[in-house]
Structures are given as structure tokens and as C-alpha cells.
C-alpha positions in Angstrom: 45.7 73.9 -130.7 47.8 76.2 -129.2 51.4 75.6 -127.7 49.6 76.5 -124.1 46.6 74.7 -124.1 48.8 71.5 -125.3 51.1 71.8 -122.4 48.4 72.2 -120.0 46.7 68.9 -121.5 49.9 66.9 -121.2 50.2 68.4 -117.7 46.3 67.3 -117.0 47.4 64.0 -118.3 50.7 63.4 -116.2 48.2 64.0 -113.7 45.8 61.5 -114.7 48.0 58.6 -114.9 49.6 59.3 -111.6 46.5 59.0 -110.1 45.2 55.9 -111.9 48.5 54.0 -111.0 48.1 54.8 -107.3 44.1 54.0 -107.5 43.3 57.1 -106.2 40.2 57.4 -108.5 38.9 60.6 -106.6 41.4 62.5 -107.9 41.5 60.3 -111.0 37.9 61.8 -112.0 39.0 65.6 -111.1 42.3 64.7 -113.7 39.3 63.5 -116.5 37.5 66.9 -115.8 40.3 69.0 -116.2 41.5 67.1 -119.5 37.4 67.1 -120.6 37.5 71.2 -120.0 40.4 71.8 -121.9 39.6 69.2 -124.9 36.2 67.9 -124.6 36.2 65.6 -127.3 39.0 63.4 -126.0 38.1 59.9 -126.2 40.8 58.7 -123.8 39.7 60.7 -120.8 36.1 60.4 -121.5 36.9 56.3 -120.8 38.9 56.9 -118.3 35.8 58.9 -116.2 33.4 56.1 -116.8 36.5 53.6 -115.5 37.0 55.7 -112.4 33.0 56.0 -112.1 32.8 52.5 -111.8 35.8 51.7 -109.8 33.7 54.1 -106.8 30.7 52.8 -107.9 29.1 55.2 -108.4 26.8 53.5 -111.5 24.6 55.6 -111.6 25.9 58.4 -112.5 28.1 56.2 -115.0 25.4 55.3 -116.9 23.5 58.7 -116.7 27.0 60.0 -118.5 26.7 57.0 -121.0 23.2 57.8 -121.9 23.5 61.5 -122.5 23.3 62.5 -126.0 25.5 65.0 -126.0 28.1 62.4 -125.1 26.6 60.4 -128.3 30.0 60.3 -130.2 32.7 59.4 -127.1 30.2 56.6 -125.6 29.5 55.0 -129.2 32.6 52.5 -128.4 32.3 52.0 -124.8 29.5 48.8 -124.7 31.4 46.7 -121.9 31.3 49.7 -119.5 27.4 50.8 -120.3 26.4 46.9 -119.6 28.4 46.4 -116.9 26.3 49.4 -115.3 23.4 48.3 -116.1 24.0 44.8 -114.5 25.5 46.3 -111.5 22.2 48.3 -111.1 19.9 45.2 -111.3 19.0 45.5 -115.0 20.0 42.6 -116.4 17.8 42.9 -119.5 19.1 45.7 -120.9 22.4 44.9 -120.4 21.8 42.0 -122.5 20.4 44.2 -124.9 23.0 46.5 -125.4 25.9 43.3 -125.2 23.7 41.9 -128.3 23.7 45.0 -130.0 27.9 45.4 -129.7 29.3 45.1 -133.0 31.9 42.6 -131.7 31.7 40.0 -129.0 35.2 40.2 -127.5 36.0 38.1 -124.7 35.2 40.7 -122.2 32.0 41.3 -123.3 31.5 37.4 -123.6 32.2 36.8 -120.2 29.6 39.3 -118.8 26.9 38.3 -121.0 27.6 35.0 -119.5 27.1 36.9 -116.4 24.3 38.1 -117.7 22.5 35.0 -118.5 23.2 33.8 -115.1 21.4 36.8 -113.8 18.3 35.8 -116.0 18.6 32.3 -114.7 19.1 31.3 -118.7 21.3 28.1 -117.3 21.7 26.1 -120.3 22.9 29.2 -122.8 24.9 30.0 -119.8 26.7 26.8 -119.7 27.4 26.8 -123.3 29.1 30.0 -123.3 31.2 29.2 -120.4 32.1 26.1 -122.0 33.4 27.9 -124.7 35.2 30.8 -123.2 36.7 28.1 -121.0 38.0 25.8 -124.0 39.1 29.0 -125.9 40.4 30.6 -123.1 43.9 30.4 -121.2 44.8 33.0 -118.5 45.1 33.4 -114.8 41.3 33.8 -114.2 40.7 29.9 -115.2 39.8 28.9 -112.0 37.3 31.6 -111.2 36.1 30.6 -114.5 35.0 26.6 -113.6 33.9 28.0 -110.5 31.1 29.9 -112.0 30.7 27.3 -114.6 30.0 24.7 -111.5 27.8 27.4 -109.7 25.6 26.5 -113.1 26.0 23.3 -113.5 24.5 23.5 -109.8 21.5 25.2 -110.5 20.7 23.0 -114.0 20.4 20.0 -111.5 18.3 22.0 -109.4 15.7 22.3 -112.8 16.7 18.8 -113.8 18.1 16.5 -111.2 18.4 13.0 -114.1 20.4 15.6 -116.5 24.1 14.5 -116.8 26.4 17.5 -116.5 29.9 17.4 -115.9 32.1 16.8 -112.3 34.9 19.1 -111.7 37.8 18.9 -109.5 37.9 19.7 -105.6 40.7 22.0 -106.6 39.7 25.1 -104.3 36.7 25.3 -101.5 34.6 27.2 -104.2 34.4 24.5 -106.6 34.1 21.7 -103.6 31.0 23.7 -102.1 29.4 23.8 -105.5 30.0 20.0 -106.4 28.1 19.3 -103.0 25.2 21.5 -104.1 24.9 20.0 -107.2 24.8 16.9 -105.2 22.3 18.1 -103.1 20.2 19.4 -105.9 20.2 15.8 -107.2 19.0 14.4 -103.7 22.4 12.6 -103.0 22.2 14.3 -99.7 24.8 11.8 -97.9 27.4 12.1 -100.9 26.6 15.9 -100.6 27.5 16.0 -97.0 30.5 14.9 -97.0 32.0 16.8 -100.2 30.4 20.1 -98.0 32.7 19.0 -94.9 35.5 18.5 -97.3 34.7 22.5 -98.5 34.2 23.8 -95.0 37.8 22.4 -93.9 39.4 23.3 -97.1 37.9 27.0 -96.4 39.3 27.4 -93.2 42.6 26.4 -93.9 42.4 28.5 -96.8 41.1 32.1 -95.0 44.5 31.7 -91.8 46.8 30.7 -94.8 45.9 33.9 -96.4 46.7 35.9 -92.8 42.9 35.6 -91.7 41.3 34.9 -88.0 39.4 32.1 -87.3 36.2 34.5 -86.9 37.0 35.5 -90.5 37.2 32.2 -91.7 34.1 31.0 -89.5 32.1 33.5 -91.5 33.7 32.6 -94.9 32.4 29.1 -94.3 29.1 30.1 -93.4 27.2 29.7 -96.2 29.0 26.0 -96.5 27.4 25.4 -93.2 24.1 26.3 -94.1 23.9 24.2 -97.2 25.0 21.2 -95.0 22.2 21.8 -92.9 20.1 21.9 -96.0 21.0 18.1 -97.0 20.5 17.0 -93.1 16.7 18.6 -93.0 16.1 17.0 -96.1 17.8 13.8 -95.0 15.1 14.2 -91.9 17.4 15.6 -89.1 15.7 18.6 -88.5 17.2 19.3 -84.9 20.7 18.9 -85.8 20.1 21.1 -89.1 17.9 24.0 -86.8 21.3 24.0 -85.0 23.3 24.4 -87.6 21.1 27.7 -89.1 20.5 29.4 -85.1 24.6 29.2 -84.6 25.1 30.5 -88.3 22.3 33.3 -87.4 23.8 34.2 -83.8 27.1 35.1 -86.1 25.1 38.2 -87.6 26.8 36.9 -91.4 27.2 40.1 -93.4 25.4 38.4 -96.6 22.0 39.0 -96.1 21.1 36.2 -98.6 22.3 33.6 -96.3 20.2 35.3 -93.8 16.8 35.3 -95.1 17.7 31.1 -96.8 18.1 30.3 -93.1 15.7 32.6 -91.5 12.8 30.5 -93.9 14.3 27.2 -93.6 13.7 27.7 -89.6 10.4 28.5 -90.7 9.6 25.1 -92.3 11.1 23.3 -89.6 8.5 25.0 -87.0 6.0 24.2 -89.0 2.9 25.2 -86.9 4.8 24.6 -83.4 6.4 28.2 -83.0 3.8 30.7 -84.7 5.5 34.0 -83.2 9.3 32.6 -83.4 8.3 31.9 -87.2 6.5 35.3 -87.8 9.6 37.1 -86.8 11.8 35.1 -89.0 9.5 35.6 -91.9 9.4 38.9 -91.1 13.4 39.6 -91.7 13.3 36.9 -94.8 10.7 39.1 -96.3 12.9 42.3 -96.3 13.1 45.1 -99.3 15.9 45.3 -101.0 16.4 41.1 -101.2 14.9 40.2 -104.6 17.9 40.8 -106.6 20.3 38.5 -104.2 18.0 35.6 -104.4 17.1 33.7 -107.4 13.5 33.3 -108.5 13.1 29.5 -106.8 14.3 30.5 -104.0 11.7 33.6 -103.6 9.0 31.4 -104.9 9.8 29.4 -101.9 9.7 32.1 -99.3 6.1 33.1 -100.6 4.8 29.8 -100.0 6.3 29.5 -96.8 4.2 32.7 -96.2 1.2 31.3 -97.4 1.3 28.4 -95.4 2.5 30.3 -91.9 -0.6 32.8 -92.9 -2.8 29.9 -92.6 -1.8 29.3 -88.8 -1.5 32.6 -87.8 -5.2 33.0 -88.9 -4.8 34.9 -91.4 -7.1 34.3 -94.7 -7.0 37.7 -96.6 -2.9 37.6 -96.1 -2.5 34.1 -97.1 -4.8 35.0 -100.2 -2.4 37.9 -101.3 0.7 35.4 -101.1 -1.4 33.2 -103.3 -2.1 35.6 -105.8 1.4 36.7 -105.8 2.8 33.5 -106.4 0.6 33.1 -109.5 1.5 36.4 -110.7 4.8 36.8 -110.1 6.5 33.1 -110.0 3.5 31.1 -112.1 3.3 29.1 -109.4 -0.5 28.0 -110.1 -1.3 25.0 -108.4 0.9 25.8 -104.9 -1.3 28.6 -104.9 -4.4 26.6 -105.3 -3.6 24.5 -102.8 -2.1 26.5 -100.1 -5.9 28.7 -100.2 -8.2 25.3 -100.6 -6.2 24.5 -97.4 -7.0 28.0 -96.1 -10.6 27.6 -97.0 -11.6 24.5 -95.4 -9.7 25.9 -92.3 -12.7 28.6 -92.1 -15.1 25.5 -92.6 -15.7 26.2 -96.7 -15.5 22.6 -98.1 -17.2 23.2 -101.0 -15.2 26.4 -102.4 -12.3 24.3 -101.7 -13.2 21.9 -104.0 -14.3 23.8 -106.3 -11.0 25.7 -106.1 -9.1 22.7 -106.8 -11.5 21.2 -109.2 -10.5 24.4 -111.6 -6.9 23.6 -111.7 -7.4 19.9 -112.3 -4.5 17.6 -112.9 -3.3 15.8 -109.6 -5.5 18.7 -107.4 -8.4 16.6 -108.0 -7.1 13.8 -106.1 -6.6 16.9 -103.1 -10.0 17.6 -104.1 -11.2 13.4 -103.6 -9.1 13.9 -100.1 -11.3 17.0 -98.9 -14.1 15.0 -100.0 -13.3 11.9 -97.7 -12.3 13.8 -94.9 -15.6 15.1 -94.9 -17.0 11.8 -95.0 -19.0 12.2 -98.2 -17.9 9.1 -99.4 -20.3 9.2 -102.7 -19.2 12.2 -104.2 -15.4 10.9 -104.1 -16.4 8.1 -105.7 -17.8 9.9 -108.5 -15.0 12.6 -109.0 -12.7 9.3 -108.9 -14.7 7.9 -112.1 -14.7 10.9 -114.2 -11.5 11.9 -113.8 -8.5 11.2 -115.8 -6.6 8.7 -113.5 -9.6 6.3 -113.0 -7.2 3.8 -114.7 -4.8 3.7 -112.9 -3.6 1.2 -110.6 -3.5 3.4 -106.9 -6.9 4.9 -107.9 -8.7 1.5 -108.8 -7.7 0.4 -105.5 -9.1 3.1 -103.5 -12.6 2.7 -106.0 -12.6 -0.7 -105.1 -12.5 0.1 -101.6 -14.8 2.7 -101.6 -17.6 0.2 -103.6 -17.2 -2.6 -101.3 -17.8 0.2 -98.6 -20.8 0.9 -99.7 -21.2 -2.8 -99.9 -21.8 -2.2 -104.2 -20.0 -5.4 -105.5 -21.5 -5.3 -108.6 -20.6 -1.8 -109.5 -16.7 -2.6 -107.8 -16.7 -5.4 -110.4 -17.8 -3.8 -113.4 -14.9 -1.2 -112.6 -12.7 -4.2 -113.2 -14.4 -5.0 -116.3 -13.7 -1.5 -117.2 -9.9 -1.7 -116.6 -9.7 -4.7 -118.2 -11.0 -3.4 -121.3 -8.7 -0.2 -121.3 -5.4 -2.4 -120.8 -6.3 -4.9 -123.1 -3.8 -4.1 -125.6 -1.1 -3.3 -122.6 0.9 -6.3 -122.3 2.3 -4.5 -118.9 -0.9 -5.1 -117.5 -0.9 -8.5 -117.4 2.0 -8.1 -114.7 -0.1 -6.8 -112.2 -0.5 -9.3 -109.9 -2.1 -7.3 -107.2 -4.4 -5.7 -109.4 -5.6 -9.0 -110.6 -5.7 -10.7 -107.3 -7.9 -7.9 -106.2 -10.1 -8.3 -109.2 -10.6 -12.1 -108.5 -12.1 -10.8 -105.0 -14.3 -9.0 -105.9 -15.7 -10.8 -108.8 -16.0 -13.4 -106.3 -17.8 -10.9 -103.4 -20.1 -9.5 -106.1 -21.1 -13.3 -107.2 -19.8 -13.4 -110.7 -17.6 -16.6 -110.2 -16.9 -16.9 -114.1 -15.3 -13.0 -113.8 -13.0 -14.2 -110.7 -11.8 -17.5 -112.4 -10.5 -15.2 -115.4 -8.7 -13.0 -112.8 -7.0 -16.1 -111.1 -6.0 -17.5 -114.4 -5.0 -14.3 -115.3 -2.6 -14.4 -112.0 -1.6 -17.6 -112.6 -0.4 -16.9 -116.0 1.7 -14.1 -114.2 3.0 -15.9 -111.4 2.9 -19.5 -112.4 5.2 -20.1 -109.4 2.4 -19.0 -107.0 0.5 -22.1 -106.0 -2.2 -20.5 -103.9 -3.1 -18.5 -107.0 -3.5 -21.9 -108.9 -5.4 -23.4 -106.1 -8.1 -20.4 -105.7 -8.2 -21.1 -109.6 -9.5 -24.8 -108.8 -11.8 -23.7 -106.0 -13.2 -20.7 -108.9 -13.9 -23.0 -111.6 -15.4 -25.7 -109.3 -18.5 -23.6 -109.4 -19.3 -23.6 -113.5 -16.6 -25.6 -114.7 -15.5 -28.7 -112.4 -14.2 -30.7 -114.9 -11.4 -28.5 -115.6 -10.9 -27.9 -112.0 -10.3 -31.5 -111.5 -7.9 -31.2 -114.4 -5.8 -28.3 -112.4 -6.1 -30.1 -108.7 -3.8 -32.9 -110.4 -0.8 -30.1 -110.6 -1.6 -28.7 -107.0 1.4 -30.8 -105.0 -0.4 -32.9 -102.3 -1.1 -31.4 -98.7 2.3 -32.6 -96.9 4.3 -31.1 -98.8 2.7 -27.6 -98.3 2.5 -27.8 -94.7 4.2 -30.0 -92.4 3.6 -28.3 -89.1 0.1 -29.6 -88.9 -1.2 -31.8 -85.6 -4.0 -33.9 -87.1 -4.8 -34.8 -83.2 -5.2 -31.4 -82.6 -7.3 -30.8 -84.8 -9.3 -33.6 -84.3 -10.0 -32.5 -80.6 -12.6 -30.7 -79.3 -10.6 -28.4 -77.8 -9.5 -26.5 -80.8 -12.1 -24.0 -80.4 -10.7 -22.7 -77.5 -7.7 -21.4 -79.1 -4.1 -22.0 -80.3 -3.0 -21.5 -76.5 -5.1 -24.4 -74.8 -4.4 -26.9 -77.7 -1.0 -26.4 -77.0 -0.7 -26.7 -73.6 -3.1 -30.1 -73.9 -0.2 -31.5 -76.7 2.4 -30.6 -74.2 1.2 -32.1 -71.5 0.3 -35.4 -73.0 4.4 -35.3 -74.2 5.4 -34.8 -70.9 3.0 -37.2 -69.0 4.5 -40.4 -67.9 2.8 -43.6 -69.6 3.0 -45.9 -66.6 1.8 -43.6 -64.2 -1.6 -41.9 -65.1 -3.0 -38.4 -63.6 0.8 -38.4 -62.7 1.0 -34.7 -63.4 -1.2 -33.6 -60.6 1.4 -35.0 -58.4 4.1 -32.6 -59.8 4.1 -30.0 -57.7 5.1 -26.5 -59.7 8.6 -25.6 -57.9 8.9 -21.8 -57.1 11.3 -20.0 -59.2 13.9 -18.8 -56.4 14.9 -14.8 -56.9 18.3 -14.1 -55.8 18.5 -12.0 -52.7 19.7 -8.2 -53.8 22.3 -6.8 -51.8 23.3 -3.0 -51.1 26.4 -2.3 -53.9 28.5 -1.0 -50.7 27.9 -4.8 -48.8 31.0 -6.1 -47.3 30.1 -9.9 -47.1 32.9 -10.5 -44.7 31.2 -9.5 -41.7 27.9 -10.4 -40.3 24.9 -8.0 -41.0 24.0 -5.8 -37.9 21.3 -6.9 -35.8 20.3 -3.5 -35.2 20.1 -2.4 -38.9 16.1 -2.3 -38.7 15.9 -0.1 -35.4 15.5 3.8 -35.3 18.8 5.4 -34.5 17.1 6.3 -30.8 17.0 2.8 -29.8 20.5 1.6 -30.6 22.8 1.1 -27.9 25.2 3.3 -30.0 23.1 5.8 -30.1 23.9 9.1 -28.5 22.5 12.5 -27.3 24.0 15.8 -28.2 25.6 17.7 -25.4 24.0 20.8 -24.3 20.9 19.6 -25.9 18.1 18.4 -23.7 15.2 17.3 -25.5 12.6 14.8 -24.8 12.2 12.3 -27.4 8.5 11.9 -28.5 7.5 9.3 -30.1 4.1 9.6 -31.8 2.0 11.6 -34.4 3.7 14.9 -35.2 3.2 18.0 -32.6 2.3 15.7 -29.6 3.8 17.0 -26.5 5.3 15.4 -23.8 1.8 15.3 -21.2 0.3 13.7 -24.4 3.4 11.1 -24.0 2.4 10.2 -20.7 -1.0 9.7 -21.4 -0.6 6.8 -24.2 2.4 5.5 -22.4 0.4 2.4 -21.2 2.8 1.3 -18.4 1.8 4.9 -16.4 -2.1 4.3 -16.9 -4.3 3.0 -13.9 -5.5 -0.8 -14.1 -7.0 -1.9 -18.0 -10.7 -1.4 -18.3 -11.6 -4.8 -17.7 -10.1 -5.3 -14.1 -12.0 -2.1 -13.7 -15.1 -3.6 -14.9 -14.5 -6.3 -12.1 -13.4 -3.8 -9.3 -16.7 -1.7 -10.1 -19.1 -5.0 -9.9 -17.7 -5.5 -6.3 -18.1 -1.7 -5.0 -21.8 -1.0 -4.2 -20.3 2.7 -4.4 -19.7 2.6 -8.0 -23.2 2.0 -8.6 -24.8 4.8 -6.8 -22.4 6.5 -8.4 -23.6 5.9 -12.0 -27.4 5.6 -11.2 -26.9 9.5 -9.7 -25.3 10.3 -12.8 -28.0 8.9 -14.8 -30.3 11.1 -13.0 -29.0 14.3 -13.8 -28.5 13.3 -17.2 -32.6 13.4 -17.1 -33.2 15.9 -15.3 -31.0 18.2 -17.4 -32.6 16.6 -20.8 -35.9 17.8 -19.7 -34.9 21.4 -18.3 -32.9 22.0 -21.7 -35.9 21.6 -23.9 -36.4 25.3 -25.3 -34.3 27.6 -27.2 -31.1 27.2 -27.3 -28.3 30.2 -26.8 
């Protein structure tokens, strides 16, 4: 190399480490291409365009520079920076490849393959490698380190909630917030809340120590506000929680993960109340470009949510395509299965429903058995109960047995007993099962096989030897075949007093026992009450009136005597008084009646009543003429008026 072209280099990079100490990176990458034109085969410069590349992330490019083969040679060392862009570009899987095919793991590459892993939600190798890094590991970073090693621990809890993983320390507000998720993934939902306040006050204090406003702190804590109202929905305080995710919302949060988890939990809190408020929240939790910021539960989720607000927007063929994308995307077989049987038999097809959940099998067919009964076709329950694989068990017997005795078939409810019997013969568990048994005895005893129903009380009796009910429905079951050894048991029944002590042998002796508890126990009352020297003495008690106390106004001053006006209209007090200026008559009557109407119902300005009248008119010969002329013309005018009428 020439004297020239080696000054000019060592010129080009001066330049270049000027720029990379300031973090200009712009000029940074002009200081690589200058280096690059004058030696292209410098391995130092090379790195140092991928570095500045990344640092404007600009990955794409990166990785396009990376991958050329013309750059074969310089890139053969540089395996941190490839993966790292292909993370950063959402290709998790091939970074992974090309970490694996590194010739050494150093501890960079370690820590973003455990990255990596996290990425492919591969928890448990995850953990592992974190566990190591942190044990072999001591720098300024350890912190950051537990924090993502809790973040896992979080989301193993979520897979496995009875798995025992490790606590760490509330040091910081990152690992507080995810030691209450890993709570919350367990279902400790009280514990949860109150290690999430503990992270939300610890984040706020942190954010203004650091020179931050409270608005920047207020969004800092959001996403610890959202996860407590997480534990209250599930804790069955939906209101408080749909506050918590509208005021989080009305914030506009930057992360548009934390939008779309709230967006959809609003969603299952509506359920099928608020259709369009739902659609439109669906609509933003359904945006493009939000796959890679969620993990694969959490978009499992969303889809069913989809499903399910599909079905009561009336929407079949769109609830059919979440379906199918949930199986082919997330696996998610029987969700699927259920959320379009439920789809179906909203358009009224029962029996494609069934069928539907019939293929899946499993716990579907008890869905299936539901569908059946809610149609009412009790028969065809009964016989998916008894060829399916949980006719054994103790929930399902029951609801057999009540189906049988339904249908008023004893002998076929008590043959399934003899059934179960035989298939828990050798379980010694069975024999616990008092209810089962107890049932059994019934309907042996309902379906007329006494002998069966003596076994099943013995069988209770062995179980609950304290139970002396069980041990006298024994007796009264082997009185029928085998008295002998009934008499035998009735000696180790305790006698009557001593099981019930309350008992009125009176009472019952009376005839008025039929007329219910009520009357016999008025009748006992009264005869305790009654004197004994003075018979039918209580129809001379007379029943004394209960005396209410008077209520008073709150405002009563009981000082002074009550006014003796206090029930008049204010018009006819003597305190009353008219306006000035005003002059107004005051009417008193129906509403509108003027004064002339006044005068005629005021009595006192009316001629003589109508009976004085009466007598007046039977003294006045005038009166009659009168009304016998009047009478006249009333029949005259009658007979003139008969024709048509104008």
C-alpha cells in the first residue's frame, strides 16, 4: 500500500472514531464507506457498518449486507450481529439457526438466544439458560437479567399453574409486576393484587425520581394497571376492572399491545350486552401489524373472542373462518368445535351440532348430551350417556339415574347401579361414596329389588357407621327378606327419645294434626295459657290493640300548642292576607269556573229549596195552569215534529 492511500485510511479512520464516540452514526456509516473504498477488505470497518446499521435500525439493510456473498469472507465472524437482525425483523427461527450454528457460544450470543427462545415461547430451555448466564454471570446488567428471567417464570405458570418455580425479590417495579403475574397466572388473584399495587406505587415514584411528569409515569404504570384489572375480572368485579381498562384506553398508551389486551378483555366483559361497542373494540384488537407483540395464547384468545362476538352479531360464515383459524393456526380443536356447534344450533341445526361435537369426543360429548336435553330428547341423552367413556363416573351416574327414574324405568336405573358396582369392585375408593350408595339404595328400592337396596345401605353403613339413619333404613330393607337379622340390627338403633326430644305426643294424638303445624300449635298454646279454674276463660280476653306512636313533623317544637288552623286553606285563616294592587276574586270550585258560576252554587244567594217550593206550588192554582199549558205544547209539538228532521 502506498504512503498516500495509508494516510488517507488513517485519516478515514480518525474520522470514524470521532464519529462513533459522539454517536453520530450517520456520519459513522459515510466514515465506513470511505475506509471500505479505499481498502475493501478491512474487517474493522466492515463491523463497524453493520454496528452503525443497527444502531439506526435500519435491519434490513444490515442483514441484506450480511447475506451478500460477495461479503462472504468479512461477515464469516459476525454471527451476534446477523441474529440480532434477524430477531429484530421478526424471524426468530433463523436467528436461532444461525446462533446454533456459531462456532462458539460466548455470553453475548447466549443471552440473545435466550432471547430467542423467549420469542418462540420455548419457556423451560429459556429458564435454564437464564439460570445459568445468571449464576455464571456478574456485571451491571444483573438486574435486567432476573427481570427477564421472572418475565418467564411468569409465563411457565401461565402453561403450568401447580409447577414450583422460584420467587424473586421486589427489588425494582419490573420484577414486583412480574411476581404479581405469576401470581395471577396461578389464580392467586388477591395475593396478585396487592404485589401489582405495590409495583404501580414503586413505578411512580421511580419515573419523578428519574426527572419524569406524573403523565409519564401514569403511562409507565399502565400496563401494571391493566393486569390489576385482569385479577379483579377474574376475581368477578367486572365493573371496577372495565373502569380500570376505559381510563387506561382514554390515555391513548403508545404500546399497542396493551391496547388490543384491553380492547378484548372489554369485549368479554360485554358479552352479548354491547354488540357495536364490542365490534369496534374487536375491530382495533384485530389490527395488522400485532402478531409479533403478542404471544401465541394471547392471540389464541382474541380469535375466540371473535368467534364468539360473530355468533351475536349474526354472523355464521365469519364465526366459521375464526374457527378454522384457530384450528389451523393455534390447534385450538375443541374451542373451535364448540364455539360453531354453538353457532349452529343458533340457526336451529341441532343435529349438525351434535354431530360436530360427537367427532371431537372427549368432554364435547357431555356439550353434545346438553344440546340433546335442551331439546328435550331425553332418550337420545340417555343413550350417548351409556356408550360414552364417563358412564362411570360418579356426576354422570347421577344424572342417568335421574334421567331413568324420568322415564319412570327403575329397573334399567338399577341395573346401571349393578353395573357400577361391578366396575369399582376392585376400587377400594368406591366404597367411600356415600352419596353414590345412598342413591343406589333408592332406587333398588323404587325399582322393587329390596335385596339390591339392603346391600347399598349396608354398603353405607360400613362407610359411615356413625350415620344412624343409614343403619335404620338398613332394618327397615331387610325386614322385607330377611327379618331375623333386622331384629338383630334394631337392638343397636338407640331408642326413640334419645333421637328426638322435641316431639308432643298430645299433638300428635289430636285430630287436629292434619290441619297443619300452624293450628296444632296455636291449640298447644292456648291450652298453656288457659287458666285451670276458669274454663272458656280465653274468650273473655279481649285482644288489646297494639298502640302506634303518633309521628311528628322532625321541625315540631313541643313547647307550644299546635295551631288550630293548621288544617285550613291559607284563604280562610284570619292571618291570611291579600296582595296589594291585586284584586281577584277568590273561586272556590272545579277549575275554570267563573265568578257568575260562583253565585249560582253559592246556596245562601238561591231562591227557597225545592221542597218549600213544592209546598208554595200545591197552594197556587196558578202554578198548575201553568204546567198543564206546558204539557200541552209539549204534545202538540211531538205530533207536528214527526217527519224529517233538518
Amino acid at each position: 500500500m502506498s504512503a498516500n492511500k495509508e494516510n488517507n485510511l488513517v485519516q478515514a479512520y480518525i474520522e470514524l472514531n470521532k464519529y462513533c464516540q459522539s454517536g453520530d452514526y450517520d456520519r459513522a456509516l459515510k466514515a465506513t464507506g470511505k475506509v471500505l473504498q479505499i481498502a475493501p477488505n478491512e474487517q474493522k470497518a466492515f463491523h463497524c457498518k453493520i454496528v452503525c446499521l443497527i444502531q439506526l435500525h435500519n435491519f434490513k439493510e444490515a442483514l441484506a449486507v450480511l447475506s451478500n456473498p460477495r461479503n462472504a469472507a468479512l461477515a464469516s465472524e459476525l454471527h451476534f450481529e446477523k441474529a440480532y437482525t434477524q430477531y429484530r425483523l421478526n424471524c426468530p427461527k433463523e436467528a436461532l439457526q444461525t446462533v446454533d450454528n456459531a462456532p462458539e457460544l460466548t455470553p453475548a450470543l447466549k443471552e440473545l438466544r435466550a432471547q430467542i427462545l423467549y420469542r418462540l415461547e420455548q419457556y423451560q430451555d429459556c429458564y435454564n439458560l437464564y439460570r445459568d448466564i445468571v449464576k455464571n454471570t456478574t456485571d451491571d446488567y444483573e438486574d435486567e437479567r432476573k427481570t427477564n428471567m421472572s418475565a418467564v417464570v411468569a409465563n411457565l405458570a401461565a402453561l403450568n399453574p401447580s409447577s414450583d418455580l422460584p420467587q424473586f425479590d421486589e427489588n425494582t417495579y419490573e420484577l414486583a409486576y412480574n411476581a404479581g403475574s405469576s401470581l395471577a397466572m396461578r389464580g392467586k388473584y388477591t395475593e396478585a393484587l396487592q404485589v401489582l399495587k405495590r409495583a404501580e406505587h414503586a413505578c411512580s415514584e421511580s419515573v419523578i425520581d428519574d426527572g419524569g411528569t406524573e403523565e409519564e409515569a401514569k403511562e409507565e404504570a399502565a400496563i401494571i394497571r391493566v393486569q390489576q384489572a385482569y385479577c379483579l375480572q377474574q376475581m368477578g368485579k367486572e365493573k371496577e376492572a372495565a373502569t380500570i381498562y376505559q381510563n387506561v384506553l382514554k390515555d391513548k398508551p403508545s404500546d399497542q399491545a396493551l391496547v388490543v389486551i384491553a380492547s378484548n378483555n372489554i369485549v368479554v366483559i360485554n358479552r352479548d350486552g354491547n354488540v357495536f361497542d364490542s365490534r369496534k373494540r374487536m375491530k382495533t384488537a384485530t389490527q395488522d401489524g400485532l402478531e409479533h407483540k403478542l404471544n401465541s395464547r394471547q392471540r389464541a384468545s382474541i380469535t375466540y373472542n371473535q368467534a364468539i362476538l360473530a355468533i351475536y352479531s349474526n354472523q355464521p360464515d365469519f364465526c366459521k373462518q375464526c374457527c378454522v383459524k384457530l384450528v389451523r393456526e393455534f390447534g385450538e380443536e375443541r374451542k373451535a368445535a364448540l364455539v360453531e356447534a354453538s353457532s349452529l344450533l343458533k340457526e336451529g341445526k341441532r343435529q349438525q351440532a351434535v354431530t360436530l361435537l360427537m367427532k371431537q369426543g372427549g368432554n364435547l360429548v357431555l356439550a353434545a348430551v346438553q344440546v340433546l336435553l335442551a331439546q328435550g330428547d331425553r332418550k337420545a341423552a340417555v343413550k350417548l350417556l351409556e356408550e360414552s367413556e364417563f358412564k362411570y363416573r360418579a356426576g354422570v351416574v347421577g344424572l342417568l339415574c335421574t334421567l331413568l327414574c324420568a322415564d319412570n324405568d327403575f329397573e334399567k336405573a338399577s341395573q346401571l347401579f349393578t353395573d357400577v358396582y361391578d366396575h369399582y369392585k376392585d376400587d377400594e375408593r368406591f366404597a367411600s361414596l356415600v352419596s353414590v350408595w345412598r342413591a343406589a339404595a333408592a332406587v333398588h328400592a323404587r325399582g322393587g329389588s329390596a335385596e339390591r337396596a339392603a346391600q347399598a345401605h349396608e354398603a353405607v353403613s360400613r362407610a359411615a357407621p356413625q350415620d344412624t339413619r343409614s343403619r335404620a333404613r338398613l332394618v327397615k330393607a331387610l325386614a322385607a327378606h330377611d327379618p331375623q337379622r333386622a331384629r338383630l340390627l334394631a337392638r343397636d338403633l338407640p331408642p326413640l327419645h334419645q333421637l328426638e326430644t322435641k316431639i308432643d305426643i298430645d299433638a300428635l294424638e289430636s285430630s287436629k294434626w292434619m290441619m297443619g303445624a300452624k293450628i296444632v300449635k296455636k291449640t298447644v298454646q292456648s291450652k298453656q295459657e288457659q287458666s285451670p279454674g276458669t274454663p272458656g276463660s280465653e274468650l273473655l280476653q279481649k285482644k288489646q290493640k297494639r298502640k302506634r306512636k303518633t309521628k311528628l313533623p322532625p321541625n315540631a317544637d313541643l313547647s307550644k300548642p299546635p295551631d288550630p288552623e293548621r288544617w285550613l286553606p291559607k284563604y280562610e285563616r284570619t292571618a291570611y292576607r291579600k296582595r296589594r294592587g291585586v284584586k281577584r276574586d277568590v273561586i272556590k270550585g272545579s277549575q275554570g269556573m267563573s265568578t257568575t258560576a260562583t253565585d249560582q252554587y253559592d246556596m245562601s244567594k238561591q231562591p227557597p229549596s225545592s221542597a218549600s217550593a213544592a209546598a208554595t206550588a200545591a197552594k197556587s192554582p196558578r202554578v198548575e195552569k201553568q204546567t198543564e199549558a206546558a204539557w200541552q205544547r209539549k204534545q202538540q209539538q211531538k205530533k207536528k215534529g214527526k217527519g224529517r228532521k233538518w
